[in-house]
VEXTOR-599848 format. One record per atom (N, C-alpha, C): atom name; x, y, z. Coordinates in steps of 0.05 Angstrom, whole numbers. Layout:
<sites>
SITE atom     c1     c2     c3
SITE   CA      X      Y      Z
...
</sites>
This chain:
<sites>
SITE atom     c1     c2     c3
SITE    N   2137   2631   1173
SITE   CA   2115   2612   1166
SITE    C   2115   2609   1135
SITE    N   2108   2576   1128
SITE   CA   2111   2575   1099
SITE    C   2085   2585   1090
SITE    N   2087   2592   1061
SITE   CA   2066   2592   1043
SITE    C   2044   2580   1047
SITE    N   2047   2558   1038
SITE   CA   2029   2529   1058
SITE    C   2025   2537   1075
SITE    N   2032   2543   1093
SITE   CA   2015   2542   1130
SITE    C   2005   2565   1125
SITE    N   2021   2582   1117
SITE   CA   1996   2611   1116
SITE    C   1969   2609   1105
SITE    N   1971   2600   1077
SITE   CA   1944   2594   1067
SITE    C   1922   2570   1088
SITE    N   1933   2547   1103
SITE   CA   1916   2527   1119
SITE    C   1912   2554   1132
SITE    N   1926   2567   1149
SITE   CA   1915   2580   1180
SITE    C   1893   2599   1151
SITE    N   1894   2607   1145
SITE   CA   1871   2629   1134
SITE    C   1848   2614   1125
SITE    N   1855   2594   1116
SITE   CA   1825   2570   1117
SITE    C   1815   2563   1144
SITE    N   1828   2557   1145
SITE   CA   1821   2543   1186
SITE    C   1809   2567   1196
SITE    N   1820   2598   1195
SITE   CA   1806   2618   1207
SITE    C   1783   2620   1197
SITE    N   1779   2630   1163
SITE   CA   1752   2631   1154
SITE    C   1730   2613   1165
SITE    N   1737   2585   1168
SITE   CA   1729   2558   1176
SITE    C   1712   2571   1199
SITE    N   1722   2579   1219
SITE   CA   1719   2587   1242
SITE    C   1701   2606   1242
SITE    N   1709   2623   1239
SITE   CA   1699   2658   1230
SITE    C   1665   2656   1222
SITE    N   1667   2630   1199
SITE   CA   1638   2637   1191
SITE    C   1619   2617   1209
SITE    N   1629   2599   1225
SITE   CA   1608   2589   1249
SITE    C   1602   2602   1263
SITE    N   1569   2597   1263
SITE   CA   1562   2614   1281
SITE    C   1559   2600   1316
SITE    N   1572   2576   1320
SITE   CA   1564   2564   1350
SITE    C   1597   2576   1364
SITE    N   1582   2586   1396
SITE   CA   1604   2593   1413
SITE    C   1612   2565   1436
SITE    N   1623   2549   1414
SITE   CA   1636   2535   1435
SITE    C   1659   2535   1446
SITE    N   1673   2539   1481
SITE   CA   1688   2547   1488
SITE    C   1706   2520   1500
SITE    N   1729   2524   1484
SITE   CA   1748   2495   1496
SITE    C   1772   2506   1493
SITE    N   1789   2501   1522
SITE   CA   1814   2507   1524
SITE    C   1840   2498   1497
SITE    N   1854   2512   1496
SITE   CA   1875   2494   1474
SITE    C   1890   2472   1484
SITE    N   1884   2464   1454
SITE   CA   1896   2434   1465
SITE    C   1929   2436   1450
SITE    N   1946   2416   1475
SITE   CA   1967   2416   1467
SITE    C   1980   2393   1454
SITE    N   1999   2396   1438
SITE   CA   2010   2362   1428
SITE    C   2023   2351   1439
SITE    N   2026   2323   1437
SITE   CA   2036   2302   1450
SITE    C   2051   2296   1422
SITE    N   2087   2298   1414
SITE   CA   2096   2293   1398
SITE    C   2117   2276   1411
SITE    N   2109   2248   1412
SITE   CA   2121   2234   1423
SITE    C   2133   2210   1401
SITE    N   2150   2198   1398
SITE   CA   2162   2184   1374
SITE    C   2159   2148   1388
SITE    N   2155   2138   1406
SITE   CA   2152   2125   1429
SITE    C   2124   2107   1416
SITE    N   2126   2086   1413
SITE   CA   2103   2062   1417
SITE    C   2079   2076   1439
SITE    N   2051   2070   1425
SITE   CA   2038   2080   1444
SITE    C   2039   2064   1467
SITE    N   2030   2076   1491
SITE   CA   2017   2070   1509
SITE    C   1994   2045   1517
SITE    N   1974   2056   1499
SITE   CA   1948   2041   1503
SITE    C   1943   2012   1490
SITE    N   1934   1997   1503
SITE   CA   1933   1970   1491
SITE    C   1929   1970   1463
SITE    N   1943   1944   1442
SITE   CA   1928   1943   1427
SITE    C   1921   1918   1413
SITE    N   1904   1920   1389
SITE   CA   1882   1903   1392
SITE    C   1886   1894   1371
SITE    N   1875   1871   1355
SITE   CA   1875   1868   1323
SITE    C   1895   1852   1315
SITE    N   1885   1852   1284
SITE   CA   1916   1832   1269
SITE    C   1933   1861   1263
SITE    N   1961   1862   1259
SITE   CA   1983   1888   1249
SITE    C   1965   1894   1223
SITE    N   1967   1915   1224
SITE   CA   1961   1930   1202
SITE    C   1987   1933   1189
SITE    N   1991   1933   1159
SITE   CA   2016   1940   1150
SITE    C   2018   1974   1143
SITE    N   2035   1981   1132
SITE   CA   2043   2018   1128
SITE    C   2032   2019   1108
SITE    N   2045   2044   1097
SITE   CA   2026   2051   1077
SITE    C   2050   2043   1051
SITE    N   2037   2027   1030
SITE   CA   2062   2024   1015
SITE    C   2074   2046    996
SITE    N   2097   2051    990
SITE   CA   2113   2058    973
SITE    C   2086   2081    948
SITE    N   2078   2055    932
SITE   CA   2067   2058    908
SITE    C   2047   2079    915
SITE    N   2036   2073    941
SITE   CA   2007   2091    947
SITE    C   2020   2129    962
SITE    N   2042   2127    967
SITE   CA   2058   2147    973
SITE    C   2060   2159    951
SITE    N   2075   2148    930
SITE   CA   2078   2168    903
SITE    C   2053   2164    885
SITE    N   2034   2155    884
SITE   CA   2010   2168    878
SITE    C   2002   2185    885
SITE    N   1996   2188    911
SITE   CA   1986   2213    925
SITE    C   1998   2241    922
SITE    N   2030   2240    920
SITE   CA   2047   2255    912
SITE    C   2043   2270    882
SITE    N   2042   2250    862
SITE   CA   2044   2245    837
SITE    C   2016   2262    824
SITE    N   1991   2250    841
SITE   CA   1964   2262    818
SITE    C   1954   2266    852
SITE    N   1950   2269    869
SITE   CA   1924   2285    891
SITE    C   1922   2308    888
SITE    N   1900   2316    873
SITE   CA   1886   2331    874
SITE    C   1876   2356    895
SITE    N   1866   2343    926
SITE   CA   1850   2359    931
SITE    C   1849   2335    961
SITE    N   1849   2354    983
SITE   CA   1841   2336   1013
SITE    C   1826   2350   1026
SITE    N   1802   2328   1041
SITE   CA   1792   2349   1055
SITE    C   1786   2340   1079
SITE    N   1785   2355   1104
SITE   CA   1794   2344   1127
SITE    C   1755   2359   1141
SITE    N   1743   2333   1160
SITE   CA   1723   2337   1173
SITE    C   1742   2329   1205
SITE    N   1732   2344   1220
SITE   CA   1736   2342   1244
SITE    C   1714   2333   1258
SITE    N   1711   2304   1277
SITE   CA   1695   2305   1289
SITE    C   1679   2327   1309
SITE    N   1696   2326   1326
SITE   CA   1695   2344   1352
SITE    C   1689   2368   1357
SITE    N   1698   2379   1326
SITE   CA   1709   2420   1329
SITE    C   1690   2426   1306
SITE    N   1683   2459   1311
SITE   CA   1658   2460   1285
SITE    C   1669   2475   1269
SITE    N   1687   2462   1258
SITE   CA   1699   2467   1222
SITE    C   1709   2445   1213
SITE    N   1717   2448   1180
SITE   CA   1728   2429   1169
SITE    C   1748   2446   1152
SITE    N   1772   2433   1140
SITE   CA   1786   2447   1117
SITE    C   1798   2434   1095
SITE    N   1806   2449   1077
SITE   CA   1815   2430   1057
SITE    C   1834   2442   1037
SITE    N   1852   2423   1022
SITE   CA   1871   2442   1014
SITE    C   1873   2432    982
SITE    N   1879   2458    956
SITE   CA   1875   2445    937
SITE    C   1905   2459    916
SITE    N   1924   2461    932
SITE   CA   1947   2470    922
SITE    C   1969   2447    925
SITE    N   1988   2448    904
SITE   CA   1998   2416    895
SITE    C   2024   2423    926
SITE    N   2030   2447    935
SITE   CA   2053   2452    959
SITE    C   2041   2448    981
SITE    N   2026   2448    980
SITE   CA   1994   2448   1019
SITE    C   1996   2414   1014
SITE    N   2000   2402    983
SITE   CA   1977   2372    987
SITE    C   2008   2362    996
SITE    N   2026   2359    985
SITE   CA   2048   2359    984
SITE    C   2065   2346   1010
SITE    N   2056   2374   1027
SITE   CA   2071   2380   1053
SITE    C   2051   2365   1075
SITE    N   2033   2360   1066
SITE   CA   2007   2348   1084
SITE    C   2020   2319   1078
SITE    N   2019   2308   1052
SITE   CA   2028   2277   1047
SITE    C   2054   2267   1064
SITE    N   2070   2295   1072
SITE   CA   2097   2285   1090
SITE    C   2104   2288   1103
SITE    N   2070   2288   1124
SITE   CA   2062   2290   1145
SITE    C   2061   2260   1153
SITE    N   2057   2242   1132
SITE   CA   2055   2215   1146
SITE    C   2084   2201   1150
SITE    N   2098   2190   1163
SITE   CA   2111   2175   1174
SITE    C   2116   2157   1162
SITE    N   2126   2150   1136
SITE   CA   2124   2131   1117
SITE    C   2138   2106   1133
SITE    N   2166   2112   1143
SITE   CA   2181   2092   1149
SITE    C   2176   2077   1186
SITE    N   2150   2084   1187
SITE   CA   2136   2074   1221
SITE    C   2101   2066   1211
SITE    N   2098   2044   1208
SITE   CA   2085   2030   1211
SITE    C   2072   2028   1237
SITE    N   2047   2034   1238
SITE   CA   2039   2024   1267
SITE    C   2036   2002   1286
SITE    N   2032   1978   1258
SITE   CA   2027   1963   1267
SITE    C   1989   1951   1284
SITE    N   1995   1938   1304
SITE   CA   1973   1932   1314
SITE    C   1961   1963   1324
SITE    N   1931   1972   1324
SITE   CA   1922   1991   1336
SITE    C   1919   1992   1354
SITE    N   1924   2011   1371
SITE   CA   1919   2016   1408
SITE    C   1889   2011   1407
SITE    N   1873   2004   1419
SITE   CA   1849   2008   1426
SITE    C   1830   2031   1446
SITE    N   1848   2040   1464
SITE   CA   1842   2074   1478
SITE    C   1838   2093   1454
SITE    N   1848   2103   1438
SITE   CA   1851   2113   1418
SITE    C   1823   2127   1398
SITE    N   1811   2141   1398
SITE   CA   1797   2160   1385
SITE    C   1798   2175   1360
SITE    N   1791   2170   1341
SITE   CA   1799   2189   1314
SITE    C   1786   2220   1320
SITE    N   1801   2234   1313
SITE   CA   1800   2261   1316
SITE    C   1784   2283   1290
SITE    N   1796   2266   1264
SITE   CA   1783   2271   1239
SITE    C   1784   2250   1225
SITE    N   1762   2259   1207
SITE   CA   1770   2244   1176
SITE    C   1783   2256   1151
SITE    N   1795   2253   1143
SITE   CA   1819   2258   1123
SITE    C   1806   2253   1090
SITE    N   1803   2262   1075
SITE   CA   1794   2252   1048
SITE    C   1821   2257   1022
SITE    N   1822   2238   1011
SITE   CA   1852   2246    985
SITE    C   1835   2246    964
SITE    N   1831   2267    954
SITE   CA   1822   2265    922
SITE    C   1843   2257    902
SITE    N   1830   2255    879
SITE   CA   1846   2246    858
SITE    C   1824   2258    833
SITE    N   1828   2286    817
SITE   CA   1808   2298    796
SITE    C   1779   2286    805
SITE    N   1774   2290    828
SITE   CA   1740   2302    837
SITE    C   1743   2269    854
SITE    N   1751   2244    846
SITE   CA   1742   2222    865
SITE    C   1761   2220    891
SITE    N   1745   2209    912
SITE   CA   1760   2203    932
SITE    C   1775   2175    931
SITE    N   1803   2174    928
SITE   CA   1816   2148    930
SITE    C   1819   2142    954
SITE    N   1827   2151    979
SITE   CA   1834   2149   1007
SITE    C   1821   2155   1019
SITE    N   1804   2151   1043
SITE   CA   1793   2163   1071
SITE    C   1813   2152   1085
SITE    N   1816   2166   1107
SITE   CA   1843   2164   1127
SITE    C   1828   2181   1153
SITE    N   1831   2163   1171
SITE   CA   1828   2169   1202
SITE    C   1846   2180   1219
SITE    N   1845   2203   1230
SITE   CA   1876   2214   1237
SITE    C   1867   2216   1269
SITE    N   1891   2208   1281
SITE   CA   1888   2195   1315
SITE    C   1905   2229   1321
SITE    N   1900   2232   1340
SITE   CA   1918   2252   1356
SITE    C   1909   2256   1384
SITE    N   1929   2249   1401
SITE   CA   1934   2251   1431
SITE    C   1957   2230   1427
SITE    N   1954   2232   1465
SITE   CA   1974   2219   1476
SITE    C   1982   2191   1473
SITE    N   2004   2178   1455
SITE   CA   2007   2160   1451
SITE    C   1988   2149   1418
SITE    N   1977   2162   1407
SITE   CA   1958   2163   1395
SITE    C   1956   2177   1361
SITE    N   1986   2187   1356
SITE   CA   1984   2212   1338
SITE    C   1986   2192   1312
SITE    N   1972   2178   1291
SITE   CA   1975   2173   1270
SITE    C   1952   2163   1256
SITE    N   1955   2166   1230
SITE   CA   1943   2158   1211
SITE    C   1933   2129   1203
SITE    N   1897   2125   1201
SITE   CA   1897   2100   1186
SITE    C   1880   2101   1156
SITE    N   1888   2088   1146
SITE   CA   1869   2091   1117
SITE    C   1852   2065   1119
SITE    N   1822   2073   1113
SITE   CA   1812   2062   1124
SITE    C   1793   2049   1086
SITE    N   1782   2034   1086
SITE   CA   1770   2016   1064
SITE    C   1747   2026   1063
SITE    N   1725   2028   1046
SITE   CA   1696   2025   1039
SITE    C   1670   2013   1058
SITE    N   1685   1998   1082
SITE   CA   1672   1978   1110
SITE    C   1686   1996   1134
SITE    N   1702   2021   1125
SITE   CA   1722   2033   1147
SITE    C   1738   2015   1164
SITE    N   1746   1988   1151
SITE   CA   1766   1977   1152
SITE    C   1797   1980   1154
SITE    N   1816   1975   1173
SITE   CA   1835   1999   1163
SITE    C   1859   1975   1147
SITE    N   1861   1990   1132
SITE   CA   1874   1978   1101
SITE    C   1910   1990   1111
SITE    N   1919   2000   1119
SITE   CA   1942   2008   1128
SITE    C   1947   2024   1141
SITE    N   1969   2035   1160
SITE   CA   1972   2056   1189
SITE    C   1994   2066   1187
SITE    N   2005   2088   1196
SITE   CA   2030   2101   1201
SITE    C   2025   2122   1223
SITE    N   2042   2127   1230
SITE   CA   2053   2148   1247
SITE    C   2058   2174   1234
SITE    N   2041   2195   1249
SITE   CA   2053   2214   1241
SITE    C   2080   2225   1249
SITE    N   2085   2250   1222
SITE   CA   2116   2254   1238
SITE    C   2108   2280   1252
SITE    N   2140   2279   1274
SITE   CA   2130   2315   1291
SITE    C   2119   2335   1283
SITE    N   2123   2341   1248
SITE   CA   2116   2362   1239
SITE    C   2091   2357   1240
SITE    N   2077   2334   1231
SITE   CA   2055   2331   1225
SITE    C   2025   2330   1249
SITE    N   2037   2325   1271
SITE   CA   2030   2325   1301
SITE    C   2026   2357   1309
SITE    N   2048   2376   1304
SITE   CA   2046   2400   1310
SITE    C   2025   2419   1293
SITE    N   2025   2405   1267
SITE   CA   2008   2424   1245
SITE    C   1984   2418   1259
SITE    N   1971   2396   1254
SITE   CA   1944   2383   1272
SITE    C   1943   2408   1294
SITE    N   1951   2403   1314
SITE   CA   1944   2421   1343
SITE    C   1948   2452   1334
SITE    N   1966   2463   1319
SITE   CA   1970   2486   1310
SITE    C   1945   2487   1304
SITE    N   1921   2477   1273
SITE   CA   1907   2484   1269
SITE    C   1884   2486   1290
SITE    N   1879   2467   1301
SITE   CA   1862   2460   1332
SITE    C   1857   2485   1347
SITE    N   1877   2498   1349
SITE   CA   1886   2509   1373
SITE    C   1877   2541   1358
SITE    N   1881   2542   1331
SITE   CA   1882   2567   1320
SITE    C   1837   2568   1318
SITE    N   1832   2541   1311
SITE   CA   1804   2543   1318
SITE    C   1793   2546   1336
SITE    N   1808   2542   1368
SITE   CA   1796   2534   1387
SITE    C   1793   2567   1395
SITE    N   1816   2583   1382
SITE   CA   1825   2615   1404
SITE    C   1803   2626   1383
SITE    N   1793   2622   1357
SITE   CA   1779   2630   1353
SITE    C   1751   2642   1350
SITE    N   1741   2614   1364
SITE   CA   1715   2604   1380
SITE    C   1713   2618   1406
SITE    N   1731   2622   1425
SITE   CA   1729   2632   1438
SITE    C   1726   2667   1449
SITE    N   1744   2671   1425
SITE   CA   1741   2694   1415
SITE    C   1708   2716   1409
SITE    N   1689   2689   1397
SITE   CA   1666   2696   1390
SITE    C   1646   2712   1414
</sites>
């Protein structure tokens, strides 16, 4: 296990560790499928994420911090190898295109840049479902990608390392 993942799982645990609600939910598993979703979709195409906004994020992000709807933690990472390896998690060269409409955001995603947030980003995960949108000031979504496998597996890895933990309580 890298450096990086060691330090997320020890956040994600603490995350865990210091809630005090016992909620009990089986682990969930990933759907790392490379495959057009499934579920209808809806809208004008969204375009990817460009180039320029890739090596920014790379270049000066700061600091991300991830709220999970569903699960009762959040985490966040503020080392330039964690932000790094998280940024190439997105799927640069897959565009989503139009959005499925079945589809559910799982978290919200925040990209700092020295204390401001430049990006909120909506991160999909399930079946047919696993990617990223950055979404605008109206949560408009301003551009989409796909996550890659790695990035699908980290998601549920952490999920899953919250879920055994909760249960644990």
């Amino acid at each position: 296990m890298s450096p990086s993942l060691k330090i997320l799982t020890i956040l994600a645990m603490t995350a865990v560790l210091s809630c005090k609600q016992e909620k009990k939910e089986s682990p969930v598993t990933p759907t790392v499928a490379t495959q057009q979703p499934t579920t209808p979709a809806t809208g004008p195409d969204v375009p990817g994420v460009p180039q320029e906004v890739m090596i920014k994020l790379l270049n000066e992000c700061t600091f991300v911090d991830y709220i999970f709807h569903d699960l009762p933690f959040s985490l966040s990472q503020n080392e330039d190898p964690s932000i790094d390896q998280n940024i190439s998690y997105i799927d640069f060269s897959r565009p989503v295109g139009k959005l499925p409409s079945n589809c559910k955001a799982t978290a919200r995603k925040f990209f700092q840049i020295r204390g401001e947030i430049v990006y909120d980003v909506d991160v999909y995960l399930g079946q047919g479902c696993n990617y990223y949108v950055f979404v605008d000031k109206k949560n408009k979504p301003i551009y989409a990608n796909y996550l890659t496998p790695d990035g699908v597996k980290f998601y549920f890895n952490i999920i899953n390392q919250a879920v055994g933990g909760i249960q644990k309580k």
